[in-house]
TITIDO-271278 format. One line per field, with one value per residue (C-alpha): residue number from 1; residue in one letter; x negated, y, z. Coordinates in nm, 4 decimals, m for minus. Example, Ala and Ser with C-alpha at 12.3 -4.5 7.8 and 13.67 -1.06 7.14 Angstrom:
! TITIDO-271278
n: c(1; 2)
res: c(A; S)
xx: c(m1.2300; m1.3670)
yy: c(m0.4500; m0.1060)
zz: c(0.7800; 0.7140)
//
This chain:
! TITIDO-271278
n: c(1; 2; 3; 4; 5; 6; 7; 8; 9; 10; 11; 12; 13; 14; 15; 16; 17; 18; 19; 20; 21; 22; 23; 24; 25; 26; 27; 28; 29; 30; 31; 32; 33; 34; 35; 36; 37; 38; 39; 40; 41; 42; 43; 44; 45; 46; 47; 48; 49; 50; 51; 52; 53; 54; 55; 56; 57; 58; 59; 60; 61; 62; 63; 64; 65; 66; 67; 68; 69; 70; 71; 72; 73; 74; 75; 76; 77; 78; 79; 80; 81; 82; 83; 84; 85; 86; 87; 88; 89; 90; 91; 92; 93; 94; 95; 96; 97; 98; 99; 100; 101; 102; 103; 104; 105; 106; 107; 108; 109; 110; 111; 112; 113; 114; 115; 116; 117; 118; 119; 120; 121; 122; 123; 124; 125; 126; 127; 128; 129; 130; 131; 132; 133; 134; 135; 136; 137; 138; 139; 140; 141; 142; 143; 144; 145; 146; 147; 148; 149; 150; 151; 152; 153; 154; 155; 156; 157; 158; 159; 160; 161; 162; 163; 164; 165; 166; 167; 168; 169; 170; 171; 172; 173; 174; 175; 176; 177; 178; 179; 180; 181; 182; 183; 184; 185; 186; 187; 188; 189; 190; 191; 192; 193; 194; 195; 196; 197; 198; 199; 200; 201; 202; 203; 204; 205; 206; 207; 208; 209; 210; 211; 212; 213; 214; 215; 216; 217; 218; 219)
res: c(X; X; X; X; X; X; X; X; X; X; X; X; X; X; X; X; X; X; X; X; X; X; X; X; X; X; X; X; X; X; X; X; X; X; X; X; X; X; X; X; X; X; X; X; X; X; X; X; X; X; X; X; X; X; X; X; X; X; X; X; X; X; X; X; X; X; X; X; X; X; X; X; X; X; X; X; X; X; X; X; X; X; X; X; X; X; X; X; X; X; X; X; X; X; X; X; X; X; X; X; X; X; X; X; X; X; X; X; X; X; X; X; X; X; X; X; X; X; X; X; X; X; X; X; X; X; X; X; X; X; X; X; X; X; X; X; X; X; X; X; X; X; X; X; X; X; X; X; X; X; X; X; X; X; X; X; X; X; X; X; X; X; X; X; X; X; X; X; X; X; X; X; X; X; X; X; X; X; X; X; X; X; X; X; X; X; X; X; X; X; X; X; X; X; X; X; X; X; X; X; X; X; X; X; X; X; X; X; X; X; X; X; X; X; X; X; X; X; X)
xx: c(2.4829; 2.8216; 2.5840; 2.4620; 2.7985; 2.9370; 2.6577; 2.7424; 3.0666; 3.1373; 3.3075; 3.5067; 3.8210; 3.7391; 3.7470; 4.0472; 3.7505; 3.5471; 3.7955; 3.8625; 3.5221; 3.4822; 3.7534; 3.6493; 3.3222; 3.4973; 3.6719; 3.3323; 3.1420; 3.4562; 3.4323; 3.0506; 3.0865; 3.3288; 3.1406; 2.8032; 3.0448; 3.1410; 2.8307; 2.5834; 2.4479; 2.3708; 2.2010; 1.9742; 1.9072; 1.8252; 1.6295; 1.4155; 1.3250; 1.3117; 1.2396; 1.0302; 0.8102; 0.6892; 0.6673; 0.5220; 0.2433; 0.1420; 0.0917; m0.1207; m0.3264; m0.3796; m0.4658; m0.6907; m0.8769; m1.0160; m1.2263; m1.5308; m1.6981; m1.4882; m1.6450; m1.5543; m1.2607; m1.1595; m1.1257; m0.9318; m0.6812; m0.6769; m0.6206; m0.3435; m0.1292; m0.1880; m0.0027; 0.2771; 0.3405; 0.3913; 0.5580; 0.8261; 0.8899; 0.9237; 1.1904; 1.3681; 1.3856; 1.5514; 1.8008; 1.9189; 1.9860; 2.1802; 2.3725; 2.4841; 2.5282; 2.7889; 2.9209; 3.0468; 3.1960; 3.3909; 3.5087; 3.5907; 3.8345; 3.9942; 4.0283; 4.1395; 4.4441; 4.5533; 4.5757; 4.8194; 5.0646; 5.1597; 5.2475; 5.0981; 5.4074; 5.3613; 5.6509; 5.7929; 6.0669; 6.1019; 6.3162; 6.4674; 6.7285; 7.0964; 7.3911; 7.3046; 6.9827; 6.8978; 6.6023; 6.4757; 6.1958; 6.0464; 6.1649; 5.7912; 5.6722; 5.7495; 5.8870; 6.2240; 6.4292; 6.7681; 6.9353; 6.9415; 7.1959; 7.1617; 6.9720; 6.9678; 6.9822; 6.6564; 6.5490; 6.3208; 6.0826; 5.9212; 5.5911; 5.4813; 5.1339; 4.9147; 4.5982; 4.4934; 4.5516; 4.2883; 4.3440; 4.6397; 4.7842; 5.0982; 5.4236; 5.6295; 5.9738; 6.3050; 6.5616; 6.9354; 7.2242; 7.5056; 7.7001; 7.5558; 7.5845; 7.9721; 8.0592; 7.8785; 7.7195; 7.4171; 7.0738; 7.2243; 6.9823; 6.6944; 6.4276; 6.0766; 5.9322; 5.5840; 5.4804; 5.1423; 5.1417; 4.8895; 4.8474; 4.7670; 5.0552; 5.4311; 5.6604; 5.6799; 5.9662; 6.1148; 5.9504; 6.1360; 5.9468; 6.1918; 6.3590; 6.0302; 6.0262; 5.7866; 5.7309; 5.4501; 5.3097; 5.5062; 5.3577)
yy: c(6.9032; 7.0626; 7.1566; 6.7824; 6.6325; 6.8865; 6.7697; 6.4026; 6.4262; 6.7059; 7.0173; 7.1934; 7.0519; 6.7274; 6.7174; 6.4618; 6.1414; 6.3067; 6.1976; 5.8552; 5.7399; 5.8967; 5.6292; 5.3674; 5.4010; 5.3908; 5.0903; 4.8788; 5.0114; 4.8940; 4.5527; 4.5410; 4.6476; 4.3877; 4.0558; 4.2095; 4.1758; 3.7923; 3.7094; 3.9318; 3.7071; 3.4144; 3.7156; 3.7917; 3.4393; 3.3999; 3.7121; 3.6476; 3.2878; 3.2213; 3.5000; 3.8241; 3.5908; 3.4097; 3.7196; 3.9128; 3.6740; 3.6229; 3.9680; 4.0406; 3.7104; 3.8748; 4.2162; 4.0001; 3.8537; 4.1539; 4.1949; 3.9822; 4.1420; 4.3332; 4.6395; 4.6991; 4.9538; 4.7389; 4.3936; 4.6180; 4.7154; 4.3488; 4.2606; 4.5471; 4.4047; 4.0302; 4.1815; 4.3525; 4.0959; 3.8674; 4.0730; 4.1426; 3.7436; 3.7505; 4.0183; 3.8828; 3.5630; 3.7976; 3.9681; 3.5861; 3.4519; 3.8175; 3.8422; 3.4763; 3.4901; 3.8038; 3.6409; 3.2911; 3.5518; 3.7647; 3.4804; 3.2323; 3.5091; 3.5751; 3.1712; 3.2169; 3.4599; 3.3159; 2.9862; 3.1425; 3.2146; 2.8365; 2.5087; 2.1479; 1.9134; 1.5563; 1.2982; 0.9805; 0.7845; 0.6061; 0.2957; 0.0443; 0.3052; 0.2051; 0.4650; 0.5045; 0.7209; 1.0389; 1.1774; 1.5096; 1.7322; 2.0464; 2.3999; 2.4833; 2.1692; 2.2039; 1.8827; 1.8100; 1.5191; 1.3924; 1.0534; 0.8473; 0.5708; 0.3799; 0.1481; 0.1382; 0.3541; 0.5859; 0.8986; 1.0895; 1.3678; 1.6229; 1.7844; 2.1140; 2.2384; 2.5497; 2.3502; 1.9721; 1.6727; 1.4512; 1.2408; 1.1307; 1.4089; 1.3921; 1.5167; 1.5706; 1.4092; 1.3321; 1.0976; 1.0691; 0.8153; 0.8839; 0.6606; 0.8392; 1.2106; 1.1370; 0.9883; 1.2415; 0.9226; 0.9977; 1.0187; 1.1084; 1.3514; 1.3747; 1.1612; 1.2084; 0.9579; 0.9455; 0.9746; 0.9485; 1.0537; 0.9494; 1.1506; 0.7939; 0.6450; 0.7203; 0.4723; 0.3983; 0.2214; 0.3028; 0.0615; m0.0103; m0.1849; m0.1752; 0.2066; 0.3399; 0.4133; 0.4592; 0.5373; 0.2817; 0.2979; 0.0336; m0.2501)
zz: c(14.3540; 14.1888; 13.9051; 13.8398; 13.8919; 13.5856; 13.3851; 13.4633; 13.4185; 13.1059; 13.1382; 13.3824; 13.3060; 13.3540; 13.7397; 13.7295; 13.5965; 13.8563; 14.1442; 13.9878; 13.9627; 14.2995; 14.4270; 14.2147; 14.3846; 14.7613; 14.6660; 14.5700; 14.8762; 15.0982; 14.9097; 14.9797; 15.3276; 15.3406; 15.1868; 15.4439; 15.7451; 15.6402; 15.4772; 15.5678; 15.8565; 15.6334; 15.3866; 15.6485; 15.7576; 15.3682; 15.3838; 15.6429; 15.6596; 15.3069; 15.1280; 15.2587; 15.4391; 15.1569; 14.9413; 15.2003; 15.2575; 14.9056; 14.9042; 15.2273; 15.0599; 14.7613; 14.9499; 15.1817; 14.9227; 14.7434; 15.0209; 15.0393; 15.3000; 15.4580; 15.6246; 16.0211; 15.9084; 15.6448; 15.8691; 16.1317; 15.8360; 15.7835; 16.1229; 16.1995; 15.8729; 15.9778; 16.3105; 16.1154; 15.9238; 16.2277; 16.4089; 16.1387; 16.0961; 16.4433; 16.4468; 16.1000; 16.3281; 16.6089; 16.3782; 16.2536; 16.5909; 16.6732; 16.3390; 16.3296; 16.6865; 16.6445; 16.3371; 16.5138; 16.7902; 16.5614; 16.3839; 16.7043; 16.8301; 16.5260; 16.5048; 16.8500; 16.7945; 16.4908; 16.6542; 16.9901; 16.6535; 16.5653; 16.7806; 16.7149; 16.7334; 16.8131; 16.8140; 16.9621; 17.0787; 17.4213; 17.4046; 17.7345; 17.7797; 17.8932; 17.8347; 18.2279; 18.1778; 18.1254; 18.0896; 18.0404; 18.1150; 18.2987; 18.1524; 18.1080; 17.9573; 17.6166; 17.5612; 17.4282; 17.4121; 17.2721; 17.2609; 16.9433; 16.8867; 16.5956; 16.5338; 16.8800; 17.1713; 17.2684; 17.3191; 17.0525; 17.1961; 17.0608; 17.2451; 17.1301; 17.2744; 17.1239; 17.1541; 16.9882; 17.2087; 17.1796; 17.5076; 17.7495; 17.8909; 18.1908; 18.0670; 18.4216; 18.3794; 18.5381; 18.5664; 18.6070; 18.6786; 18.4969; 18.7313; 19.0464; 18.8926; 18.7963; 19.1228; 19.3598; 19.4986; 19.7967; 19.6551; 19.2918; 19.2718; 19.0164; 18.9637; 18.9052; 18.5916; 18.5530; 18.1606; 18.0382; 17.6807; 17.4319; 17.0629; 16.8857; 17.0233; 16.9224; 17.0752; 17.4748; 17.6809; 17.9778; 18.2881; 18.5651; 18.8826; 19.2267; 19.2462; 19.0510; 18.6866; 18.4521; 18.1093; 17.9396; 17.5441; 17.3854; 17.0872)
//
């Protein structure tokens, strides 16, 4: 083998173009290896659908056909590479479903762990506030809120979730007095504001119905 690469390559001294080419030709089989790992499914689906199948059988036809009258040995070739050739289809079809199978895997969790890196941010405002409310939300909930004064006074929120929203979801929220926190009054504590939120909708107002509240998608 040393003696064919020195042949290949010149003399002796020219070991240095031997190492080069050497990792030259690492560097295209990693970029090979890498396009059959992201494409290599589809390759086989190509492969083995479109491809060997059709080739293959023009080939055992042409084989086939040479043989008028086949002798006993002869239609048992025939019969043993009609049963090959089936069988490989079969397992081309096997490989496909596996390949593309392991493919959509690989690529679902990478999709998956790139996704737990960034947040989806939806906005609103909430508006039928006095300078008597406040309203704010759970620790957990991901939701934040400030009050807004001009043009008029509301709060703005800001709901950060790691996943689409595609349908109301309940954002758990409270409510204060301003009045009742400053003066220590009984039952100042906080109170619970039901909030559906809804991705299509961005602006809501603040409902109040006897000592309930709730939060409602405004026009």
């Amino acid at each position: 083998m040393l003696c064919v690469g020195l042949r290949y390559y010149g003399r002796v001294e020219k070991r240095g173009r031997v190492g080069a080419n050497v990792h030259a030709d690492t560097d295209i089989a990693a970029s090979l290896t890498k396009l059959a790992s992201d494409y290599g499914p589809f390759l086989f689906a190509i492969l083995f659908t479109l491809i060997v199948p059709v080739r293959a059988y023009q080939n055992f036809r042409d084989c086939a056909s040479k043989f008028a009258e086949p002798t006993d040995s002869e239609r048992l070739l025939i019969r043993e590479s009609e049963l090959y050739f089936r069988s490989t289809w079969v397992a081309g079809f096997v490989l496909i479903a596996f390949s593309v199978g392991w493919w959509l895997y690989l690529n679902w969790d990478v999709l998956h762990r790139t996704d737990k890196n960034y947040w989806i941010t939806y906005e609103g405002e909430i508006s039928g506030i006095t300078s008597d409310d406040v309203l704010d939300a759970q620790r957990d909930a991901h939701t934040y809120m400030w009050v807004v004064d001009y043009p008029y006074r509301h709060y703005q929120f800001l709901v950060l979730t790691q996943t689409p929203v595609s349908t109301p979801i309940s954002i758990p929220l409270y409510w204060l007095s301003v009045q009742q926190t400053a003066g220590h009054q009984s039952g100042y504590g906080p109170q619970y504001v039901s909030f559906q939120f809804d991705p299509k909708r961005t602006v809501y107002e603040l409902k109040r119905k006897g000592n309930g509240l709730t939060i409602v998608a405004g026009n």
